[in-house]
C-alpha positions as CSV (number, residue, x, y, z in Angstrom):
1,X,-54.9,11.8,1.7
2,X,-53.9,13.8,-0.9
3,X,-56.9,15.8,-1.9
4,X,-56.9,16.3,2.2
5,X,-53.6,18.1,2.3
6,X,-54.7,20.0,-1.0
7,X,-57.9,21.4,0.7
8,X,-55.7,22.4,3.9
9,X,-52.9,24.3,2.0
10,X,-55.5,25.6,0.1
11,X,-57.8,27.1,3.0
12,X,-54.6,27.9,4.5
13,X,-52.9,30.0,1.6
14,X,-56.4,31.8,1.6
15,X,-56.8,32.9,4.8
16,X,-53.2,34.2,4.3
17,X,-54.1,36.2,1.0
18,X,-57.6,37.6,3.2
19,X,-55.4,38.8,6.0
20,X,-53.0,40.8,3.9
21,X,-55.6,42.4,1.5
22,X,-57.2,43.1,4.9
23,X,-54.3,44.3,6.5
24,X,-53.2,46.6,3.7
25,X,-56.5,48.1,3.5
26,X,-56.7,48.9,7.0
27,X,-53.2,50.5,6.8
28,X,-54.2,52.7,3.7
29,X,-58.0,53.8,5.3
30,X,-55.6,54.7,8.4
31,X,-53.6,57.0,6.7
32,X,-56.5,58.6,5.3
33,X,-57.7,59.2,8.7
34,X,-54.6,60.6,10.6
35,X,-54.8,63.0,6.8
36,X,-58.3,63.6,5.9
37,X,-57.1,66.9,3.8
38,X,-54.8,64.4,1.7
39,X,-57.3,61.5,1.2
40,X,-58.4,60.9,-1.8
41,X,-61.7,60.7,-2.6
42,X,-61.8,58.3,-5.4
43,X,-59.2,56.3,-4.1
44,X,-61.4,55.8,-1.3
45,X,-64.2,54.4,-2.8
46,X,-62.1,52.3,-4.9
47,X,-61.0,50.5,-1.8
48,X,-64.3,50.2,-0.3
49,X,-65.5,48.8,-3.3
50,X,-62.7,46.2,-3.7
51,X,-63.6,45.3,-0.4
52,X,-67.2,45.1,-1.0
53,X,-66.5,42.8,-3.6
54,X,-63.9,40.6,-1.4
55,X,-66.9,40.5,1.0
56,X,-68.6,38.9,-1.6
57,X,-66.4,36.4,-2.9
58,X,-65.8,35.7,1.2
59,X,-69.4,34.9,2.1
60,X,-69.0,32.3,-1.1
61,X,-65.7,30.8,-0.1
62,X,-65.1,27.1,0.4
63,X,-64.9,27.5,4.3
64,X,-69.2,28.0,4.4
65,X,-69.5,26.1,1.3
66,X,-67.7,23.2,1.8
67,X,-65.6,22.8,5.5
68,X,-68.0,24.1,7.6
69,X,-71.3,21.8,6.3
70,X,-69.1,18.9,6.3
71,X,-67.8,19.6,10.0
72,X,-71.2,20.3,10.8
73,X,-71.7,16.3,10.0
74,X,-69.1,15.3,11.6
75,X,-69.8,16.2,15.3
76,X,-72.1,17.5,17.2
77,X,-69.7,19.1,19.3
78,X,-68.9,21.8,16.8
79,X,-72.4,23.3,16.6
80,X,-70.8,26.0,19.6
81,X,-68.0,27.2,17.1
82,X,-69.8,27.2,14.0
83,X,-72.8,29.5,15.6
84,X,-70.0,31.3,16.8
85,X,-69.0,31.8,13.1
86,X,-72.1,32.1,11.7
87,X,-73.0,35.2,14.2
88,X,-69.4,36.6,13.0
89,X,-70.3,36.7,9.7
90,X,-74.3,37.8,10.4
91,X,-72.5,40.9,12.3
92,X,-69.8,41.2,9.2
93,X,-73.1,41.3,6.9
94,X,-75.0,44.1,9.0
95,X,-71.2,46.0,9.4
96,X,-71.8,45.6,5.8
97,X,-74.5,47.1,5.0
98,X,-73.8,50.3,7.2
99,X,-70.6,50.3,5.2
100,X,-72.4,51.0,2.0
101,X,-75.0,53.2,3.5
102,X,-72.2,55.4,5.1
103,X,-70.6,55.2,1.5
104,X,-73.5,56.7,-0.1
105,X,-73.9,59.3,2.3
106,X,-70.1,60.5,1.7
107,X,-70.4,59.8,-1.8
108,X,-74.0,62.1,-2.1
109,X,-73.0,64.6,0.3
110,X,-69.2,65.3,1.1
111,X,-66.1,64.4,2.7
112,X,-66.9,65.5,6.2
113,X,-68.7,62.0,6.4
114,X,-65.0,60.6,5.8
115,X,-64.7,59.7,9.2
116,X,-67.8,57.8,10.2
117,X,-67.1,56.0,6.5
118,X,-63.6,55.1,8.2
119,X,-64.9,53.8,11.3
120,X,-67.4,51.9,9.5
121,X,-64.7,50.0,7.8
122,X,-62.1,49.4,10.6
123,X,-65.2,48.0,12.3
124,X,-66.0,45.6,9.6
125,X,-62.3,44.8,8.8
126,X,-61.9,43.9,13.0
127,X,-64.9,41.6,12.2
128,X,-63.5,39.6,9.3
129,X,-59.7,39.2,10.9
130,X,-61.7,38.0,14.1
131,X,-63.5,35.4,11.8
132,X,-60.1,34.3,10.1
133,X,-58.7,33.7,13.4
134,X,-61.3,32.0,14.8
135,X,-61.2,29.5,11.8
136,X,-57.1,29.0,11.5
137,X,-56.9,28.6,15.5
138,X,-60.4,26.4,16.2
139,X,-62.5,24.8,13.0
140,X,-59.3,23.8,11.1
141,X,-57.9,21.9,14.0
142,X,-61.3,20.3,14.9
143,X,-61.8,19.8,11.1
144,X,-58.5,18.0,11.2
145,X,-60.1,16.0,14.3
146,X,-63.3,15.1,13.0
147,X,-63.5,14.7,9.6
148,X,-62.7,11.1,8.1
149,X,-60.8,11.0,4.9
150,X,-63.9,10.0,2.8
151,X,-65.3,13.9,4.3
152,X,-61.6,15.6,2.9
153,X,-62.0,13.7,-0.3
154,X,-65.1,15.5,-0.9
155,X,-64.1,18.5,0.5
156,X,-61.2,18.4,-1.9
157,X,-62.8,17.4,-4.6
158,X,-65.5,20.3,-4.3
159,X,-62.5,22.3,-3.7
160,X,-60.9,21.5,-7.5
161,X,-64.6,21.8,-9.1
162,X,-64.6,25.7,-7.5
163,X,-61.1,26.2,-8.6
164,X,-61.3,24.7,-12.3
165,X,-65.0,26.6,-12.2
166,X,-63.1,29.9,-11.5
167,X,-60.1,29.2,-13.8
168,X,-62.6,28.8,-16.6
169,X,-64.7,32.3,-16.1
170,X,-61.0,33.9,-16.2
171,X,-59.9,32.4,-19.0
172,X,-63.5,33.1,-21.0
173,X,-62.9,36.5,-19.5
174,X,-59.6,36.5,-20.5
175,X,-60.1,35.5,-24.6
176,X,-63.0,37.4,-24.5
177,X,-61.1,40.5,-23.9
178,X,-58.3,39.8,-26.0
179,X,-60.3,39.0,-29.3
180,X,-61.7,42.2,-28.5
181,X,-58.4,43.9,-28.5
182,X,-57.3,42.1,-31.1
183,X,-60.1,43.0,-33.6
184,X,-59.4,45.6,-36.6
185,X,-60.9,48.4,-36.1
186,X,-63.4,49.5,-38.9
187,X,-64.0,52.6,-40.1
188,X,-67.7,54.1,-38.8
189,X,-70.4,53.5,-41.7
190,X,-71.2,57.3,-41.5
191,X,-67.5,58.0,-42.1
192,X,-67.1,55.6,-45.6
């Protein structure tokens, strides 16, 4: 029961932390809009590339890698929702991919693609909060329904093994970066 409650505060802190990041995005790509002449074009691309790489780490989350499969066992009556998901993300995927080609086009050419670049992302933005929703207000509650404990237990469990997996690239990441820091410098052979 334990490791259930852990995977559902977990999924549920999660979706929290996607709908802010989304949410703040949406409000600074909004302000660019209503003030093209004061948008920044480098700060631009650094948010669609911070989104690019939540979209990532999204599509590789524990809802398709673990909830969904394992709800998808559970009952056949979920097959409905979990197509409906599955076409949300398909369309996130192809809003995607615009996304980047718009970017390049701004990025090769000039600013005046600014808005299409915009639209691109509130479209893709509208996608992923229409996912979230979908799975706070209908899989978690039919997860809760129709998965046994023995199905949480694994979902949790699969749940730690991502977490502990993800602790341990930071930390390498981490010390890696620090013993680089921390190493004296030494004088270029050319200059001895």
């Amino acid at each position: 029961m334990l490791l259930a409650t852990y995977a559902l505060s977990t999924l549920s802190v999660e979706q929290k932390k996607q709908r802010g990041f989304i949410e703040r995005l949406q409000h600074r790509l909004r302000h660019y809009g209503a003030f093209p002449g004061q948008a920044d074009a480098q700060a631009v691309l650094a948010d669609i590339d911070r989104l690019s790489r939540f979209a990532e780490a999204r599509h590789q989350g524990k809802v398709e890698q673990w909830l969904m499969p394992a709800v998808r066992r559970a009952s056949a009556d979920a097959a409905p929702l979990l197509a409906d998901l599955e076409s949300l993300s398909r369309t996130g995927g192809l809003l995607l991919g615009e996304l980047r080609s718009t970017w390049q086009r701004t990025v090769q050419r000039d600013a005046g693609h600014l808005h299409q670049l915009l639209r691109s992302v509130e479209l893709y933005c509208q996608n992923l909060l229409h996912r979230l929703a979908k799975e706070e207000h209908e899989l978690l509650p039919l997860a809760q329904r129709v998965l046994s404990s023995d199905g949480w237990f694994s979902i949790g469990a699969g749940f730690l093994r991502h977490d502990a997996g993800q602790a341990g690239k930071f930390a390498a990441t981490a010390t890696a970066t620090a013993t680089f820091k921390a190493a004296p410098a030494r004088p270029h052979p050319a200059r001895m």
